[in-house]
N, C-alpha and C positions, 0 to 999 in steps of 0.2 A: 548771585545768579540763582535765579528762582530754579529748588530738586524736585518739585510736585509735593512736598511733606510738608504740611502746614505744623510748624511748631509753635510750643506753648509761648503766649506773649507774656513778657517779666510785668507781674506785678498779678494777672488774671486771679481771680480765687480756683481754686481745685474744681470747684463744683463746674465751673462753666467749662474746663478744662476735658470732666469727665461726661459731662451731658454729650460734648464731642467725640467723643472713643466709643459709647455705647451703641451708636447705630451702627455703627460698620461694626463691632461685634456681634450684633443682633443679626446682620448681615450676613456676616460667615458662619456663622450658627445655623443659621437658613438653610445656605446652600449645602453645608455636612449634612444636616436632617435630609435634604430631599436627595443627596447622593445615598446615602446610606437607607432610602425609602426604595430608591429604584433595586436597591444592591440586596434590600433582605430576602427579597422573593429566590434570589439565588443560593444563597446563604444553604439550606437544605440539600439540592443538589450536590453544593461544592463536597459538605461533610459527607455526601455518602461517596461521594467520587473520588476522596481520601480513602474513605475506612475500604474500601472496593477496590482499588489501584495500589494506594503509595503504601499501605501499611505490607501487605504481602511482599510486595516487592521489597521493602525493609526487610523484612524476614527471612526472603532470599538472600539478601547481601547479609544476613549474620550467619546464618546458615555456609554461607561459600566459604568464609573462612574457620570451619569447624571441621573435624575430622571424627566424618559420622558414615556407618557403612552397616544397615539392617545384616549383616552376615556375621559381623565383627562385631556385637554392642560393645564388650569390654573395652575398649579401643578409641571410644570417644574424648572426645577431647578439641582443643583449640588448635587449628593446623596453619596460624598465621596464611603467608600467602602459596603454601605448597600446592593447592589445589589449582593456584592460578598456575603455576608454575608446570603442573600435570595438565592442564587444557591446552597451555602452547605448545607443551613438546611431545604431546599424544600423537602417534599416525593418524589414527581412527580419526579425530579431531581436523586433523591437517588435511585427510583426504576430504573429508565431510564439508570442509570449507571450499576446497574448488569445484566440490560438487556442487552447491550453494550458488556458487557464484556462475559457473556453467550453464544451471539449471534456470538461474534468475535470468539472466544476459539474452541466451537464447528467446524464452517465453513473452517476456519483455521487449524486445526488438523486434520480433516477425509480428507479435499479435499489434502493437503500435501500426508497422508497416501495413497489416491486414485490416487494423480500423482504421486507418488512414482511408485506405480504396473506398473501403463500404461507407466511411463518413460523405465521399466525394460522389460516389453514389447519390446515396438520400438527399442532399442537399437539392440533389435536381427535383422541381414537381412530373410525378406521374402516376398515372390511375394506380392506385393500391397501397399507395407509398404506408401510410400510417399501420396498415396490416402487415406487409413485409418488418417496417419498424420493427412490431415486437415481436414479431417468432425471430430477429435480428437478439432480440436484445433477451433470449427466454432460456439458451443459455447460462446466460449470468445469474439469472434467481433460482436457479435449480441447488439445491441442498450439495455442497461438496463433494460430500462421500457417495452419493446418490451417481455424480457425474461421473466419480470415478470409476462405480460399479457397473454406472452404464458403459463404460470403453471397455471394463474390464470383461466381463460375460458377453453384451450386446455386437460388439466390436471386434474387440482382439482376440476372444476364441480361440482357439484354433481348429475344434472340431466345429463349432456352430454360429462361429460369429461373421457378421455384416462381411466382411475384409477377405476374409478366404470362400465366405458364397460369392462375393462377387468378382472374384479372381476364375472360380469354379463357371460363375455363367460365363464369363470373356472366353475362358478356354474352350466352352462349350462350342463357342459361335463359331470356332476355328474346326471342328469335331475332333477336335485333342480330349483326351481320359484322362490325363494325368496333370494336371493341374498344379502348378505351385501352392503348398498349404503354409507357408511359414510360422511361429510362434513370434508372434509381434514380442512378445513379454520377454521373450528369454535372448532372442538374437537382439532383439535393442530396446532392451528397456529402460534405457535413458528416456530416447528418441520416442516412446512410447507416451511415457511420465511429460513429457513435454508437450505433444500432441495435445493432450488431454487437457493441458492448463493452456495451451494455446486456443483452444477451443472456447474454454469459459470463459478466457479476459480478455477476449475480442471485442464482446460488445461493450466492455468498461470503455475500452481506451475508443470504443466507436462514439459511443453519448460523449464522452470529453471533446474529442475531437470536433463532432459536432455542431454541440455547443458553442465551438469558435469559431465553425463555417456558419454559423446564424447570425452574427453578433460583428459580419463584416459589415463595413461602409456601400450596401449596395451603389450607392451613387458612381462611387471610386471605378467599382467593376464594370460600369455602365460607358462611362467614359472610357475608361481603357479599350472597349473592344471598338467604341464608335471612332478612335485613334488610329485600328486596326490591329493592335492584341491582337495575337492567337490566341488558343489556349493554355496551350503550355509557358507561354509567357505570361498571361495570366500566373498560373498557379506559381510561379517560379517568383514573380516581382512585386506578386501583391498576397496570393493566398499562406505559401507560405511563410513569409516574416511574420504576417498574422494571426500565424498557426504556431509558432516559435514557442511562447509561454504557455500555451496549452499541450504540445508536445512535452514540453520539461513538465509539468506538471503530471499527466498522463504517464510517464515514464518514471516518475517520482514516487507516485503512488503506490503504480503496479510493481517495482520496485519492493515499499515495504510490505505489500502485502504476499509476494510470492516468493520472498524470503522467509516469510514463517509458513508456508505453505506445508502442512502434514498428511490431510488426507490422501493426495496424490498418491503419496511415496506407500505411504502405510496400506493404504485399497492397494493399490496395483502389484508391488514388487514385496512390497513388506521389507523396505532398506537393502533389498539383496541386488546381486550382480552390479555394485559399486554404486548403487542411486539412492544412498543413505545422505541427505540434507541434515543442516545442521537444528532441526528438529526433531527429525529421526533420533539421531544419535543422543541429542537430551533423554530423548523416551525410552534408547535403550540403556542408558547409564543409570534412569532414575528407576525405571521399572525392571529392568531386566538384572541389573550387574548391584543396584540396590546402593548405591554410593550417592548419598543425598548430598555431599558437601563437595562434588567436584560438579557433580550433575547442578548443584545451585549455581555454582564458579561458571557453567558452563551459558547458562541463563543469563547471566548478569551480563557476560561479552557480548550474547544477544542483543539484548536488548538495548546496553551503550550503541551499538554499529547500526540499529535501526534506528535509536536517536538520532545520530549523525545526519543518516536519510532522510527521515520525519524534518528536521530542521530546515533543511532547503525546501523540501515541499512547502513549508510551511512559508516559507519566503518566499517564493513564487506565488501560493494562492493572495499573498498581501500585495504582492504587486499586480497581479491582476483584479484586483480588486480598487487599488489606487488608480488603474487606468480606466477603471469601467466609472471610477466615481469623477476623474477628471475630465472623459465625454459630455 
């Protein structure tokens, strides 16, 4: 039964044997040259994106199992896994974590639910649409601590902020003097800290969202309504299953990115009245309490449980990518 491998015939001399094997080496030689042609221009990138990423972060995982504390030097030393062992059974650590998770859950669910409306919005044409666009999306490029500073002073006040003059004109209209002035900061400053990151990743998860409302089968929708669709069965049978991979995605993101979220906590509250995230409490371990080898331990849990996250995301953007290339 003919395998496709042409073997040597008995009796051939070598020579003819090996004028056969040179072209198809010459071959694979070829195609390594031009892989490794396409591949050197990257080459530079990759090493800095080693020496910038993976070597620190090496440093931290030698560091987390060390028993190193700027208050203590004498005391250094190799602390096997005790440091891990004091991250899981820390309160401060335990609280910090369902603060974390509280803080992620909430900001991540409404502002989805909030780019969701304004994505279904814009999707419509009308006069101004492209202008509205980006003061929609101008939010999200404003500098961090910039956005926090603006809730914090411009907003939440409580002598001079947006929130209590416009509680102050409401009362006004009523000819009431005494007005409710609350302290946004101090009676909810969870609900504050969340406000604020609600505000900035609206318009992330609005452009995501978007993006998927552009990217339907107008035909589909066309027929559906000439069928007699309403709209809400629209949105229900067709926009959202279509919506489906760019919601996990969207959710996925804002996800890892507002789990390491710091300015917030740090501008607004400064980790106080329980709204210490598990960034906060890195910052107060390494800079405050000065314990580099539990504050590394503490890093390291990070950044695994963001992995975790990062991973799906990352599997979701491939599959939306396998679908857009199998259209």
């Amino acid at each position: 039964m003919p395998t496709g491998i042409t073997e040597p015939v008995a009796g051939a001399p070598a020579s003819a044997i090996g004028d056969g094997v040179r072209p198809a080496v010459r071959v694979r030689r070829g195609e390594r040259a031009k892989e490794w042609a396409r591949r050197a221009p990257l080459l530079p990138a990759l090493v800095f994106l080693v020496l910038v990423t993976q070597l620190p972060f090496l440093a931290t995982v030698v560091i987390s199992f060390t028993r190193w504390n700027a208050l203590a030097p004498d005391h250094r030393g190799f602390a096997a896994l005790d440091n891990y062992r004091a991250v899981f059974t820390d309160p401060a650590m335990r609280a910090s974590v369902g603060t974390t998770v509280l803080l992620t859950v909430t900001v991540v669910l409404v502002s989805l639910l909030l780019g969701l409306g304004l994505a279904l919005l814009l999707d419509r044409s009308f006069r101004g649409r492209g202008l509205v666009r980006t003061l929609l999306i101008t939010p999200f490029l404003i500098v961090p601590v910039a956005s926090a500073l603006l809730w914090k002073h411009a907003l939440y006040n409580a002598s001079y902020g947006l929130l209590n003059g416009a509680l102050t004109w409401i009362w006004g209209l009523f000819g009431s003097d005494n007005p409710p002035q609350p302290d946004w900061m101090t009676d909810s400053p969870l609900a504050a800290v969340e406000v604020s990151l609600i505000w900035q990743w609206t318009p992330f998860m609005m452009l995501i969202l978007l993006a998927g409302l552009q990217s339907r089968a107008a035909d589909a929708v066309e027929a559906a309504r000439m069928d007699g669709a309403s709209a809400f069965d629209i949105f229900r049978y067709l926009t959202l299953p279509h919506l489906r991979r760019y919601l996990e995605l969207a959710a996925l993101l804002g996800t890892v990115y507002v789990v390491q979220n710091f300015d917030a906590v740090f501008t607004l509250t400064s980790g106080g009245l329980g709204t210490a995230n598990l960034p906060y409490t890195i910052y107060q371990t390494f800079y405050q309490a000065h314990d580099y080898g539990r504050a590394s331990a503490q890093g390291v849990v990070v950044v695994l449980c963001s992995l975790l996250v990062a991973t799906f995301a990352l599997r979701t953007v491939s599959s939306l990518l396998r679908e857009e290339v199998t259209r």
